[in-house]
C-alpha positions in Angstrom: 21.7 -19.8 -20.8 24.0 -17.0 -19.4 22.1 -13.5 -18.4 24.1 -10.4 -17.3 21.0 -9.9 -15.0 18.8 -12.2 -13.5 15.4 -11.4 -11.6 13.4 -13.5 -9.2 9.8 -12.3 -9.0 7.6 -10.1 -11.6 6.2 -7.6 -9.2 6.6 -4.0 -9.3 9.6 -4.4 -8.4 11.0 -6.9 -10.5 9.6 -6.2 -13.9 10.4 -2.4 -13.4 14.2 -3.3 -12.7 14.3 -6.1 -15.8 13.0 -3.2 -18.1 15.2 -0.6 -16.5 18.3 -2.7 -17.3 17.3 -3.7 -20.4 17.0 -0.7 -21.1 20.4 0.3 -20.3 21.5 -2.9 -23.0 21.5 -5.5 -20.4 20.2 -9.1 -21.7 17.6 -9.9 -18.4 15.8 -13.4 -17.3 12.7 -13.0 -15.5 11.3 -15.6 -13.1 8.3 -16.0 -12.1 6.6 -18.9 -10.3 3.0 -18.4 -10.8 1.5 -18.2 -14.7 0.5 -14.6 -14.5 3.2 -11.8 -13.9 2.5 -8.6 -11.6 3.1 -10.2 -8.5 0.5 -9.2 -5.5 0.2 -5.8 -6.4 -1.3 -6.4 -9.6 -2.8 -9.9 -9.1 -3.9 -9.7 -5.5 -3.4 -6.3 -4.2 -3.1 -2.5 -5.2 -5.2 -2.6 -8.6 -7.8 -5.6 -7.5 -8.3 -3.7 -4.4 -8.8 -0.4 -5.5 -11.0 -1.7 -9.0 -13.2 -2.6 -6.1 -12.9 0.1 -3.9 -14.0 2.2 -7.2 -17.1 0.0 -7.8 -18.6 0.2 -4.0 -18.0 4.2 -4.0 -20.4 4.6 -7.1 -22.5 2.3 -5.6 -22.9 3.9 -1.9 -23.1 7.1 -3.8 -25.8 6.4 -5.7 -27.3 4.9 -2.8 -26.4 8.3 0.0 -25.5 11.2 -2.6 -27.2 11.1 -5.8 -30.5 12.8 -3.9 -28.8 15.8 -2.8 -27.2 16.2 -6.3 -31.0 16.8 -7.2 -30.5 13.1 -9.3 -33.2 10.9 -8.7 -33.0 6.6 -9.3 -35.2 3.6 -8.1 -33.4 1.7 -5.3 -30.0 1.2 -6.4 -29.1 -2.2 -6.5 -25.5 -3.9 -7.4 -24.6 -7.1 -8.9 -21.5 -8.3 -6.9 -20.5 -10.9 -9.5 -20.0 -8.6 -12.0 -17.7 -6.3 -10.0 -15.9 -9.2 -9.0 -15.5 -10.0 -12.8 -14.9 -6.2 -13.9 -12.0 -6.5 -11.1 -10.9 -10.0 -12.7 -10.8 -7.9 -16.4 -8.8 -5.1 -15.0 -6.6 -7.6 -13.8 -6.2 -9.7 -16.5 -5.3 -6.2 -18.7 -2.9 -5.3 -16.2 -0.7 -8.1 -16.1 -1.0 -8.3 -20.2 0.3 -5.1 -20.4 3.6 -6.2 -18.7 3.9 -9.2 -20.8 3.7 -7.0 -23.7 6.2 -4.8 -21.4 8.6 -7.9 -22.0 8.4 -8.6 -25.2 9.0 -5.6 -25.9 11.7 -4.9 -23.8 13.6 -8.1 -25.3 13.3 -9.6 -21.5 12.9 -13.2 -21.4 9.9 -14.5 -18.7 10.4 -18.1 -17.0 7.8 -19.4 -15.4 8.7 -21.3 -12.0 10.4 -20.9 -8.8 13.6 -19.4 -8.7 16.3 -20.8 -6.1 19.6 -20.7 -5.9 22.2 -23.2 -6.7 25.2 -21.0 -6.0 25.6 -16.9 -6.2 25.7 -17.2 -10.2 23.3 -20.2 -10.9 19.7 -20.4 -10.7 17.4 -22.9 -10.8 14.2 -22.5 -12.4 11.5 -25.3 -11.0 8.4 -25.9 -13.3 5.3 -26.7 -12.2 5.4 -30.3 -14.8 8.5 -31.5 -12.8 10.7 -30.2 -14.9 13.3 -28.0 -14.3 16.4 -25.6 -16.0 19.0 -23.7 -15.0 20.2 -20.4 -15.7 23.7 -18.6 -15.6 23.5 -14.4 -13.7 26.6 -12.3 -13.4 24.0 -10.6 -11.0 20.9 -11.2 -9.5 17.8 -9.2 -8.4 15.8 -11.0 -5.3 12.2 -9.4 -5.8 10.1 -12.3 -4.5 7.8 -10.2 -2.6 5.9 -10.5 0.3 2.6 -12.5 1.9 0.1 -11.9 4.1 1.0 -12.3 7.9 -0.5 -14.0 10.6 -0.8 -14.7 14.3 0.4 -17.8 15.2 -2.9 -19.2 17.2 -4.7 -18.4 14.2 -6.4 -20.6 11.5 -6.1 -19.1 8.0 -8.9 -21.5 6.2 -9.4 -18.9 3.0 -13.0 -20.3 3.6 -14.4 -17.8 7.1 -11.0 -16.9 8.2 -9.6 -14.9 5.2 -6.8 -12.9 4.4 -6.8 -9.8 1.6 -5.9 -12.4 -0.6 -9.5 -14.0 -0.3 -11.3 -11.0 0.4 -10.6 -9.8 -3.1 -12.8 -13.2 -4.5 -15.3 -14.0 -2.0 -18.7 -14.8 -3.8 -21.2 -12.9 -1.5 -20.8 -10.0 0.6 -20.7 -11.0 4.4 -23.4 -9.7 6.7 -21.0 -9.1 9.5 -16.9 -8.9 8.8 -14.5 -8.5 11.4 -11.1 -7.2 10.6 -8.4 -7.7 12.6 -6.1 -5.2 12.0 -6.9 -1.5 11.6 -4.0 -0.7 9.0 -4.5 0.0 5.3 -5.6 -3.0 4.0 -8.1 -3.6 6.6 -9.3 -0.2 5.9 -9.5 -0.7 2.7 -11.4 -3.4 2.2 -13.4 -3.0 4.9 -14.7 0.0 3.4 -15.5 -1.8 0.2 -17.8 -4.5 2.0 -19.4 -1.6 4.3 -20.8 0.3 1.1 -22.2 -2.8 -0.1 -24.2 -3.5 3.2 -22.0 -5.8 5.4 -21.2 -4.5 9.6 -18.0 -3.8 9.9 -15.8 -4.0 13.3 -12.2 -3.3 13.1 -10.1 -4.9 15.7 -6.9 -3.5 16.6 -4.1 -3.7 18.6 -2.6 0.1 19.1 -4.6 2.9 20.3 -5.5 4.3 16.8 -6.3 2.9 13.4 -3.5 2.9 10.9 -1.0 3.4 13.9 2.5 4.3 11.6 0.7 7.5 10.1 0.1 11.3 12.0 -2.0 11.1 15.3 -4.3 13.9 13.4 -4.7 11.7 10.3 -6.1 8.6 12.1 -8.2 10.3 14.5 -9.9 11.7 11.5 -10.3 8.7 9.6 -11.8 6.8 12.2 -14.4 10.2 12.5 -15.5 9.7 9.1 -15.6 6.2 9.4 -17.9 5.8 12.1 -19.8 8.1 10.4 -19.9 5.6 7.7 -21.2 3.3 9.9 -17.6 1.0 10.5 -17.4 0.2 14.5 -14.3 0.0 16.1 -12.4 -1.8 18.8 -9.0 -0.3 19.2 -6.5 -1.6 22.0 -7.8 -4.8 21.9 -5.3 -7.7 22.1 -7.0 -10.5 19.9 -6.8 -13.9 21.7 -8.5 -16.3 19.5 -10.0 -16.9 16.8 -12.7 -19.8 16.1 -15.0 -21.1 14.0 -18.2 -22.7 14.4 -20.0 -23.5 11.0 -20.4 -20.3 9.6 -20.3 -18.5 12.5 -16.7 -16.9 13.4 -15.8 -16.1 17.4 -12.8 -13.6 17.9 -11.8 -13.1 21.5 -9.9 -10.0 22.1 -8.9 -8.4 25.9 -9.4 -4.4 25.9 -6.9 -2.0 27.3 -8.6 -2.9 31.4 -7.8 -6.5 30.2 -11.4 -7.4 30.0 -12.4 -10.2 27.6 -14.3 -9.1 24.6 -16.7 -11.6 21.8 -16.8 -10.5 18.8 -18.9 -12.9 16.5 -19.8 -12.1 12.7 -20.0 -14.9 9.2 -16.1 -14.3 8.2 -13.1 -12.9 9.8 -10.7 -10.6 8.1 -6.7 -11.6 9.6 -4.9 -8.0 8.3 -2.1 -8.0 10.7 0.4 -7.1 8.0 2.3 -8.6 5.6 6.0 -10.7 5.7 8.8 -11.0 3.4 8.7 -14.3 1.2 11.9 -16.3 1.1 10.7 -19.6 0.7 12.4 -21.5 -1.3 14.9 -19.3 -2.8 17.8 -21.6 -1.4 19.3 -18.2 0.6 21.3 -20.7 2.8 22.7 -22.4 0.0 25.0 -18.9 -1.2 24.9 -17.5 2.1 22.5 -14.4 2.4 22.0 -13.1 5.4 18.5 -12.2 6.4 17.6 -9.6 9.5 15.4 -11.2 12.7 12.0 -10.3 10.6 13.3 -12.3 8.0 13.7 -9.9 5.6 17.3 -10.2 3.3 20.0 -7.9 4.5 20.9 -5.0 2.7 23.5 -1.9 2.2 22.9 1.3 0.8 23.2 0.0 -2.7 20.5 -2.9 -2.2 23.4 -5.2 -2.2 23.3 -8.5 0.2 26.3 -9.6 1.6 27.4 -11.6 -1.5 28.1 -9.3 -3.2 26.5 -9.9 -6.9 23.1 -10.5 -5.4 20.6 -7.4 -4.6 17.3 -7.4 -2.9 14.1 -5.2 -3.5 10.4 -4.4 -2.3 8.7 -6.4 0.5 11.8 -9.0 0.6 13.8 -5.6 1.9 13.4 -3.7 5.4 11.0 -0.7 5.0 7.5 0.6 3.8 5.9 -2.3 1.9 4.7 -0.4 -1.0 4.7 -0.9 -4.9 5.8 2.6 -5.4 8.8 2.1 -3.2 9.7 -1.2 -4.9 9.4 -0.3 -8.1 12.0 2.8 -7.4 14.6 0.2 -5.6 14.4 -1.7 -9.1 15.0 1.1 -10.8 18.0 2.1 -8.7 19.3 -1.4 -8.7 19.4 -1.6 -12.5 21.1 1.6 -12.9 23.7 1.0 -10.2 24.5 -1.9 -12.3 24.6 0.0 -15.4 27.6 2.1 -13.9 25.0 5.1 -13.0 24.5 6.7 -9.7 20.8 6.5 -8.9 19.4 7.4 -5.5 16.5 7.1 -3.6 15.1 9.2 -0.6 13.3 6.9 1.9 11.9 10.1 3.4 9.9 11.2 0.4 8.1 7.8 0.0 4.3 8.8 0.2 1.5 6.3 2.4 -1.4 6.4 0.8 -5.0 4.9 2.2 -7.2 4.5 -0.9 -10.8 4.8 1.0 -12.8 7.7 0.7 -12.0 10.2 2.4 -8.8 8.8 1.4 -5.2 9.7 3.4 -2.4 10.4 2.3 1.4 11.6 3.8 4.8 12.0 2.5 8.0 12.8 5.6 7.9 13.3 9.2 4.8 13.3 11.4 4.5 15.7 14.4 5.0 12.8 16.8 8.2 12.1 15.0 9.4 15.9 14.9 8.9 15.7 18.8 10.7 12.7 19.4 13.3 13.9 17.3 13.7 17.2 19.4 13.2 19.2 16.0 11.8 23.0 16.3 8.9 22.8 13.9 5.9 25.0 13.1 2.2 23.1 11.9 -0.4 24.5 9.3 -3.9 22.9 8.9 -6.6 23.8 6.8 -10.2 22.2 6.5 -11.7 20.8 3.4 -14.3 22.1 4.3 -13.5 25.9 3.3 -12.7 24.8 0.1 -15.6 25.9 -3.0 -14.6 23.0 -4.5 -15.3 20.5 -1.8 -18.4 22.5 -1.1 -19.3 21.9 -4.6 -18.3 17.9 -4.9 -19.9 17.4 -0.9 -16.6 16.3 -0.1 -16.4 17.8 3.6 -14.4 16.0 5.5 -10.6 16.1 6.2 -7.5 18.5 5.6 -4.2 19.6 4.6 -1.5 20.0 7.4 1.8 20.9 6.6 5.0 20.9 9.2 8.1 23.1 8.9 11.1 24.0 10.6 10.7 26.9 12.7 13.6 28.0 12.0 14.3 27.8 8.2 10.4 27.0 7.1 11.6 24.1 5.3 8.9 21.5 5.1 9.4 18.4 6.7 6.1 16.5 6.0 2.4 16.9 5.0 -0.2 14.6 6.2 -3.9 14.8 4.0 -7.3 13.5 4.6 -10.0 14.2 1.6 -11.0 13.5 -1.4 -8.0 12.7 -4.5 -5.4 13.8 -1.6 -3.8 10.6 -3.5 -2.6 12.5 -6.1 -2.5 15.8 -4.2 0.7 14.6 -2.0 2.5 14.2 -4.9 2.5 18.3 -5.5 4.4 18.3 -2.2 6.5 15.6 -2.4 7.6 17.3 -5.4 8.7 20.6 -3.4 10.3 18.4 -0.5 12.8 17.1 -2.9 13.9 20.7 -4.3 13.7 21.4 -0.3 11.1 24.1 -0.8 9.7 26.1 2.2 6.5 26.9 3.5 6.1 29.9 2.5 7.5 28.9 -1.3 4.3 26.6 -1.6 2.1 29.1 -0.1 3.1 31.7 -3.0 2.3 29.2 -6.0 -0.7 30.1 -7.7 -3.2 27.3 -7.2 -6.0 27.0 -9.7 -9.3 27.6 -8.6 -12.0 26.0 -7.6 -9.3 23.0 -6.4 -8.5 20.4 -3.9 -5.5 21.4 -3.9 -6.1 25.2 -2.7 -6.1 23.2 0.4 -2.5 22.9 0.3 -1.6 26.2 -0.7 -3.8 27.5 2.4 -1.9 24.7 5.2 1.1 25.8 3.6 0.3 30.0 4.3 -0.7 28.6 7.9 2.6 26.9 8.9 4.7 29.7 7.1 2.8 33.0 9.1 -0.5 31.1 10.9 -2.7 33.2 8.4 -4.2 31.1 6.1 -6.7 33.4 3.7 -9.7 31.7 3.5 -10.0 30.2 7.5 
């Protein structure tokens, strides 16, 4: 069975590239070693996650809101088997819809691990012993990425859980501690919060999810002890046991004092690593960097020079977004086109609520940098719409160059600024200035008048309604 493309893995990344070039009249293999396709995204990751991220919102609104909205209910209650099973449904649709994306895309889906038997040959390990291999003038490496770990660490998916667990657990726990204040421990800490479990969030660096702008983090971790999640940041975890049901995390704070945490499960969400196992890398010859991750050119291409990598397996932002545009660049490079990608325009999103989210430089970054730039903020707060929803909390700030006005990055904290950094990643990439976003008519009452007023505050510090 000969294939002018071959791709290991069916996450974003992978299915997105096999439709891409089979699109562009390539005949495609897919591989894939578990039995659904979607990879972690869709099985254990973006759309479980945020299926229950919706359900526990609704429910601590209900529970904190619906009184001021003049709506009265009897004590809300939840059932936390069905969300569990709504999330399983969602699921189950999602990766159904990229079978059907197969099918109809002509791409044929094998289900085992992918390794290598040389640059051009792979084989294709079933799960019944069985085995097959298949002939690739080139091949796509988009095997993904699992959770990381600390090494003194026992991962027993029983107390000690990663995301993976936390998306199935069959109670809520009374007390969870995270370790690791990034998104994912953000996340779903939020999600067991609203439904009644204390949450402490263990972390390393001075600030919870470190990589993003100073301003955004100090805000989130506002609202979020608000919410009621405590927090325990520069703390160097030192162990981790448990006793029965009872987990004991030992952590040293910044004066090197020795902290006890204790609570009925233990969140580990320090991160996640690229997954090469058993792809048989040694046998062709691809080089991977010193995090493990597969070596890469501008193109995506390894050092042999007919196999690519993608996504998590890649250096860079592990994101779904940003995997699934590497596929699609991939494919068309192969197809004779000349995609491209900017690394820079990549938004981070947090999905809790107030949710975050950024797209370019932060202001540390412009600093370090040595780059002349000129900030904008505005408050939710001032916004009729927010005033209107009781969405308060966050803002819009916007960084230019002094000089030119160009924007160089916008950092959000409120409510749907998911889909509200798209409008200026959008007028990054045309290179648009300050002062060009402050002049588009914005609709109002909107969310997004926020941005139209940071924008009027970076170009000429006089924002209209502040």
């Amino acid at each position: 069975m000969k294939y002018d493309i071959i791709v290991i893995g069916s996450g974003p990344g992978g299915y997105i590239a096999g439709i891409r070039a089979s699109q562009l009249g390539k005949k495609v293999a897919l591989i894939e070693k578990y039995a659904t396709l979607g990879g972690t995204c869709t099985n254990v990751g973006c759309i479980p996650s945020k299926a229950l991220l919706d359900s526990s919102h609704h429910f601590y609104d209900a529970v904190n809101h619906f009184e001021e909205h003049g709506i009265s209910v009897e004590k809300p209650s939840f059932d936390f088997g069905k969300m569990i099973g709504r999330k399983a449904k969602i699921v189950e649709t999602t990766t159904g819809g990229i079978k059907y994306l197969m099918d109809k895309n002509n791409i044929e889906v094998f289900e085992g691990l992918g390794s290598f038997e040389d640059a051009t040959h792979v084989k294709v390990s079933k799960k019944d012993g069985s085995s097959e291999i298949l002939e690739g003038t080139n091949i796509i490496i988009a095997s993904g990425s699992k959770p990381g770990n600390l090494p003194f660490i026992n991962i027993d998916k029983e107390r000690v859980i990663t995301s993976t667990e936390a998306l199935k657990l069959t109670e809520v726990p009374k007390d969870l501690l995270v370790i690791g204040g990034g998104v994912i421990g953000l996340e779903l800490g939020s999600v067991y919060k609203r439904l009644g479990a204390n949450v402490t969030v263990i972390e390393y660096m001075d600030k919870i999810v470190p990589g993003m702008d100073t301003d955004v983090s100090k805000e989130l971790q506002k609202v979020f002890k608000k919410q009621g999640i405590k927090f325990a940041t520069s703390h160097k975890v030192k162990s981790v046991e448990r006793n029965g049901d009872i987990i004991t995390v030992k952590a040293t704070d910044k004066k090197d004092r020795e902290i006890e945490f204790n609570g009925d499960y233990c969140l580990v969400s320090v991160g996640r690593k690229a997954y090469t196992e058993g792809l048989g890398l040694e046998k062709v010859g691809v080089e991977v960097n010193e995090r493990g991750q597969i070596a890469v050119n501008d193109h995506l291409q390894t050092n042999v020079t007919n196999i690519y990598a993608i996504g998590d397996v890649v250096a860079g932002a592990m994101l779904a977004h940003k995997a699934e545009e590497e596929g699609v660049v991939v494919a068309e490079y192969l197809c004779g086109e000349k995609p491209h990608i900017d690394y820079n325009l990549i938004p981070g999103i947090v999905y809790t609520w107030p949710e975050a989210a950024a797209v370019g430089k932060t202001e540390q970054e412009l600093k370090d940098a040595g780059v002349a730039y000129k900030a904008g903020k505005f408050s939710m707060r001032a916004l009729g719409r927010s005033r209107a929803s009781g969405d308060l909390d966050g803002f819009v700030k916007v960084l230019a160059d002094k000089n030119t006005d160009e924007i160089l990055g916008v950092h959000m904290v409120g409510a749907r600024v998911a889909d509200l950094i798209m409008e200026t990643a959008v007028a990054m990439e045309f290179r648009a200035s300050a002062e060009d976003l402050a002049r588009i008519c914005h609709g109002h009452p909107t969310y997004s008048e926020a941005v139209k007023e940071a924008a009027k505050a970076a170009w000429d510090g006089k924002p209209l309604n502040a």
